[in-house]
N, C-alpha and C positions, 0 to 999 in steps of 0.2 A: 406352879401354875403357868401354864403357856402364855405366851405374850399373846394378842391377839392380832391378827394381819386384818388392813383396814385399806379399804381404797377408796378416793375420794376422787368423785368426779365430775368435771364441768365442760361445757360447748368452748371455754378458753381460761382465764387465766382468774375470774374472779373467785372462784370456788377457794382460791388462796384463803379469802378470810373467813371463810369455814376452816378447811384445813387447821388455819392457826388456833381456833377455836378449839376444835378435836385434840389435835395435839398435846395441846396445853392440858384437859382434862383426863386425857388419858397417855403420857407417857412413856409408857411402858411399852407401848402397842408400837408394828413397823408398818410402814403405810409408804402407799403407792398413789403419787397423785398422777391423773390423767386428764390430760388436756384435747379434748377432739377441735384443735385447729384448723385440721383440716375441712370441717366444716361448720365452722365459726363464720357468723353470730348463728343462733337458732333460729331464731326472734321472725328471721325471714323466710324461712324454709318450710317447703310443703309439710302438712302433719301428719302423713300419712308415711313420707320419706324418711322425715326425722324418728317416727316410731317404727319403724323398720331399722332405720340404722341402729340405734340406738340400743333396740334388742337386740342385734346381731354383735354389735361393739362387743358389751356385757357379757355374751357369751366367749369371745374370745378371750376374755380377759378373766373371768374366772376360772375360765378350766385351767390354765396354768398355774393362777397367782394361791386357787382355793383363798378366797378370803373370809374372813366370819361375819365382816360387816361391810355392808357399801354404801356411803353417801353420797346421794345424784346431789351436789351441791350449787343445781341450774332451776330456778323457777318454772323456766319455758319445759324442759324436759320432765320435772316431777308432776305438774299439773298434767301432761299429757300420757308418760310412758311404765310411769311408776306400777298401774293394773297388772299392765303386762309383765312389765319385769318379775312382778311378784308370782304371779302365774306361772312362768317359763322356767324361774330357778330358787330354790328352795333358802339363798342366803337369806342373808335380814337385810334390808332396804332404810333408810332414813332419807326422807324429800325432801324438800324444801319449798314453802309455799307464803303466801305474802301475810304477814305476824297481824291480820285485819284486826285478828278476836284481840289480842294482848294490846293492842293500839287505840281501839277503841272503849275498853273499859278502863284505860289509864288515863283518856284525854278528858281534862279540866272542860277545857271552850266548846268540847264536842263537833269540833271541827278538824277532820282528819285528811290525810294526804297519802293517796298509794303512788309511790313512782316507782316505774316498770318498765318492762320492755313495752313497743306498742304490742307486741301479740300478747304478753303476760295483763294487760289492763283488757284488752280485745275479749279473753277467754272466760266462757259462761263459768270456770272454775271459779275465777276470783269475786265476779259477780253475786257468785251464788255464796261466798264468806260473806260478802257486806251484807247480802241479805241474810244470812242468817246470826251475824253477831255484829250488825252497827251498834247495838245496844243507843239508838239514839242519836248517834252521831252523823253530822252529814258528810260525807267520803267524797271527796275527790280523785277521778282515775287519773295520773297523767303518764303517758306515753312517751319513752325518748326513742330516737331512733340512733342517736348519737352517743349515748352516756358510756358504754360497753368499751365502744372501740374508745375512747377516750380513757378510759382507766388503765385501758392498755396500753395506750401509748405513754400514760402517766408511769408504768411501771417499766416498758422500756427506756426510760429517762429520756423521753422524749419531751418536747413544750408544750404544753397545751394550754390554751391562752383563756385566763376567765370570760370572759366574753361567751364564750363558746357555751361554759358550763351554766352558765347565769342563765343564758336562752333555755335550757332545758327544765332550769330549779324551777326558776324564778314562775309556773303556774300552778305549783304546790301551794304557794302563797295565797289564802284567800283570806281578805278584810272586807265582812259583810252581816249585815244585821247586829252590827256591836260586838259581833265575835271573828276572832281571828284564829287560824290555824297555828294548832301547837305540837302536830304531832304529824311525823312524816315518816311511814312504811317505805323503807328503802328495800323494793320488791326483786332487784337483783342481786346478786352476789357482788358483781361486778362493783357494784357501787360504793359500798363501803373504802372500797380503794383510796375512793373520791372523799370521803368522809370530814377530810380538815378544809379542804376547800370550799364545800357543802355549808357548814357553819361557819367559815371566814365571807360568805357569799350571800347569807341569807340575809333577807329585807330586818329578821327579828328572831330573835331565837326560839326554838321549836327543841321537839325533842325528836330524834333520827332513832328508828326502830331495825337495828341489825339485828336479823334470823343466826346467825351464828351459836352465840352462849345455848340459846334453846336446842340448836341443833347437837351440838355437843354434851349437854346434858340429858340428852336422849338417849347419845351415843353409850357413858357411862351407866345407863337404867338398864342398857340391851345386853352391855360388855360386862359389866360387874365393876363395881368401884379398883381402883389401881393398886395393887400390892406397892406394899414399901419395894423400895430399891430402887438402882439407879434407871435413867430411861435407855431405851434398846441401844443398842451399842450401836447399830447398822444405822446410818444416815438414810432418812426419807427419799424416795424416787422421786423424779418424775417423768414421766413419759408425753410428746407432743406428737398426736395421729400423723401429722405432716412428715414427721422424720426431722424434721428442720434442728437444727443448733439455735440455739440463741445467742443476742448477740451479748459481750462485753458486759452492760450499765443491766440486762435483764438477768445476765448469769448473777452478777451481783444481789438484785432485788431478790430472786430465788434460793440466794444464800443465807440471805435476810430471813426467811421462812424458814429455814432448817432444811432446803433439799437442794439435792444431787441431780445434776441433769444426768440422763444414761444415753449414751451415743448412740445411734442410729442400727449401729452392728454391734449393739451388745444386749442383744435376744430382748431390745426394753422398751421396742418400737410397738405400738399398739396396729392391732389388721385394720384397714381402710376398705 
C-alpha cells in the first residue's frame, strides 16, 4: 500500500499542532509542511487578496508535490478559501473551523468562550456555528490581535512576557449569573503553542478545546487507517513562502516536530 503524501498548511507556524496531531495518526504518510510567512498574519488582510492568494499558492504546490490529502490547518483561510479550493482542484481538502458544536454540548455551566483571531470571531462563518449549535449555551466571541505573533515568538525561543498573554485570555473569563466559564474554543492554530501558559494563566480552570485530534481523525477516515510497519523513512518538510532560514532556538523547536527545514535552493521554496 502506498504511503500517502500529505501537505499541511498554515498563514505561519501554528498549523504545527495540527501537523503533530496528523502525524502521530498517521505515520506511515510523508508530509510537507507550508508556512506562507510571507504573508503572515491572515487575520489582517484583505479577503478577496488572501482568497486569491491562497488559491494560486495551492496550485503551485500541488502540481509538483501531487498530494492525496491537504490540511488548510488556518482558521482565517478554511472559513474563507476552503469553496474554492474545492472547486479548482480535485484533491481532498481538510479545514479547520472553530470546534463551537463539540464545545458547547460538553460545557457543564453552559457558558462558553471562542478565542480567535479578530477576523476569525468578525466572520458570519463562526457566527453562523453559535447559531446553529450553542445548544444553549451563551458564547463569548473574543478577538486577539496579539496571540499569533506571540506563539511565535514563543517558538522562536523568544520571551514573551505573561502580562502580555493574560491581556488577551483573561476576557474568555466570564463570572456571571452564578455561572462561570468552563470551556474555551481555542479558535487558532496558533494557540495551542500557548496552551501551558493558557492554564498556568487562567483566573480558574476551564477546559481548552484544540481542533487538532478531530482534525487528524478525519485525516485517518479520508486516508484509511495506517498499515503496520515502521513510519516513512524520509524526514517531514517544511517549506517558508519567504525563503527565509530560521534561526538556531526555531530550527531546534521544528526538530522537536519531526521536520526538516529545505533550503531556499533546494526546489522546496514555495511561489510567492
Amino acid at each position: 500500500m502506498k504511503a500517502p503524501n500529505i501537505i499541511v498548511f498554515d498563514s505561519g507556524l501554528g498549523g504545527l499542532t495540527v501537523y503533530r496531531e496528523v502525524a502521530a495518526a498517521l505515520p506511515q504518510a510523508r508530509y510537507l509542511y507550508v508556512a506562507d510567512d510571507a504573508f503572515f498574519p491572515y487575520g489582517g488582510r484583505d479577503e478577496s487578496a488572501l482568497i486569491a492568494r491562497v488559491v494560486d499558492l495551492m496550485g503551485d504546490l500541488i502540481a509538483p508535490e501531487k498530494p492525496d490529502l491537504v490540511v488548510i490547518a488556518c482558521n482565517t483561510a478554511s472559513t474563507l478559501v476552503l469553496p474554492q479550493l474545492r472547486e479548482r482542484y480535485q484533491v481532498p481538502f481538510i479545514g479547520t473551523v472553530p470546534a463551537i458544536k463539540p464545545a458547547c454540548a460538553a460545557s457543564i455551566s453552559k457558558r462558553v468562550s471562542v478565542l480567535g483571531t479578530l477576523a476569525t470571531v468578525a466572520r458570519e462563518y463562526t457566527k453562523a456555528l453559535i447559531r446553529d449549535f450553542a445548544n444553549g449555551a451563551d458564547v463569548t466571541l473574543v478577538g486577539s490581535g496579539a496571540l499569533a505573533a506571540l506563539a511565535e515568538a514563543k517558538l522562536r525561543g523568544e520571551s514573551v512576557d505573561d502580562a502580555a498573554i493574560a491581556r488577551e485570555l483573561s476576557p474568555c473569563f466570564v463570572d456571571a449569573d452564578g455561572r462561570r466559564t468552563d470551556t474555551v474554543v481555542l479558535a487558532c492554530t496558533h494557540y495551542p503553542l500557548l496552551l501551558d501558559r493558557f492554564t498556568a494563566l487562567a483566573p480558574w480552570p476551564v477546559r481548552f478545546i484544540d481542533p487538532a485530534p478531530a482534525i487528524a481523525r478525519r485525516a485517518v477516515e479520508l486516508m484509511g487507517a495506517p498499515p503496520g510497519g515502521p513510519p516513512a523513512g524520509a524526514p517531514a518538510r517544511i517549506r517558508f513562502t519567504s525563503g527565509r532560514l530560521s534561526s538556531p532556538a526555531l530550527s531546534a523547536a521544528l526538530a522537536g516536530f519531526g521536520l526538516r527545514e529545505s533550503a531556499p535552493n533546494g526546489g522546496c521554496q514555495a511561489a510567492v
